[in-house]
C-alpha positions as CSV (number, residue, x, y, z in Angstrom):
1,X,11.7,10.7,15.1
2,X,8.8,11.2,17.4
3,X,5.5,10.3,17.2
4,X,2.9,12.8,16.2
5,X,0.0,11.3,18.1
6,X,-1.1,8.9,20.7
7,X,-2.0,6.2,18.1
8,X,1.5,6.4,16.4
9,X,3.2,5.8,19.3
10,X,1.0,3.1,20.6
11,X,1.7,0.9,16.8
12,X,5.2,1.6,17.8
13,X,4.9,0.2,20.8
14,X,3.4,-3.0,19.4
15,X,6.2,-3.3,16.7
16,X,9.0,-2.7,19.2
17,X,7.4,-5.7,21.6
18,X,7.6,-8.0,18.4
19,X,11.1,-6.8,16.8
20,X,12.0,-8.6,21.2
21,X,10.0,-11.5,20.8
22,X,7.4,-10.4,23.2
23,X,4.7,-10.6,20.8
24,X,4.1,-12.9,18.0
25,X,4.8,-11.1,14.6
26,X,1.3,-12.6,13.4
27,X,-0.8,-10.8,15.9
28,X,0.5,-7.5,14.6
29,X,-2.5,-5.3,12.2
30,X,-2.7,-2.1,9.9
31,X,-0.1,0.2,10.8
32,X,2.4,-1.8,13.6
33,X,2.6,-4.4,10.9
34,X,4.0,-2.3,8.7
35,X,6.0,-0.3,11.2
36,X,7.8,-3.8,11.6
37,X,8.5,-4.4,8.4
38,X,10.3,-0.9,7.6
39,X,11.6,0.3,10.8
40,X,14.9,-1.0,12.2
41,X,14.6,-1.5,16.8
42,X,16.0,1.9,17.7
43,X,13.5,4.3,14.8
44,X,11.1,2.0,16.7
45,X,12.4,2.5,20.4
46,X,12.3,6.7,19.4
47,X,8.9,6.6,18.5
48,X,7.8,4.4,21.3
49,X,8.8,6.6,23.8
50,X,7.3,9.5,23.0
51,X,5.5,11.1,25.8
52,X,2.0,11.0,25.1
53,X,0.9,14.1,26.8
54,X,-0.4,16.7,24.1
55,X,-0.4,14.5,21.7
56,X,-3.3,14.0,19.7
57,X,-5.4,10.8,19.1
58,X,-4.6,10.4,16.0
59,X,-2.7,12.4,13.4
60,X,-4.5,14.6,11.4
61,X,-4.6,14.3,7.6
């Protein structure tokens, strides 16, 4: 599933980089905490690599 705004797919990001082991699981806040948590590696990978031209900052409500 794609991400629906610039701040989505930037907490994916994050989540992703800890689900490899490039980023300690503790340094993760708010939303990419929970992303890791919930989301297996490739939901994760999807939403990552979302192009983030168009996209909003952040999702409206």
């Amino acid at each position: 599933m794609p991400a629906k705004s610039k701040a989505q797919q930037m907490a994916a990001g994050a989540a992703l980089s800890a689900k490899h082991g490039d980023k300690k699981v503790g340094d993760l806040k708010g939303a990419s905490k929970s992303m890791y948590k919930s989301m297996s590696e490739q939901e994760l990978h999807d939403m990552a690599s979302t192009k983030q031209k168009g996209k909003p900052a952040h999702a409206s409500k």
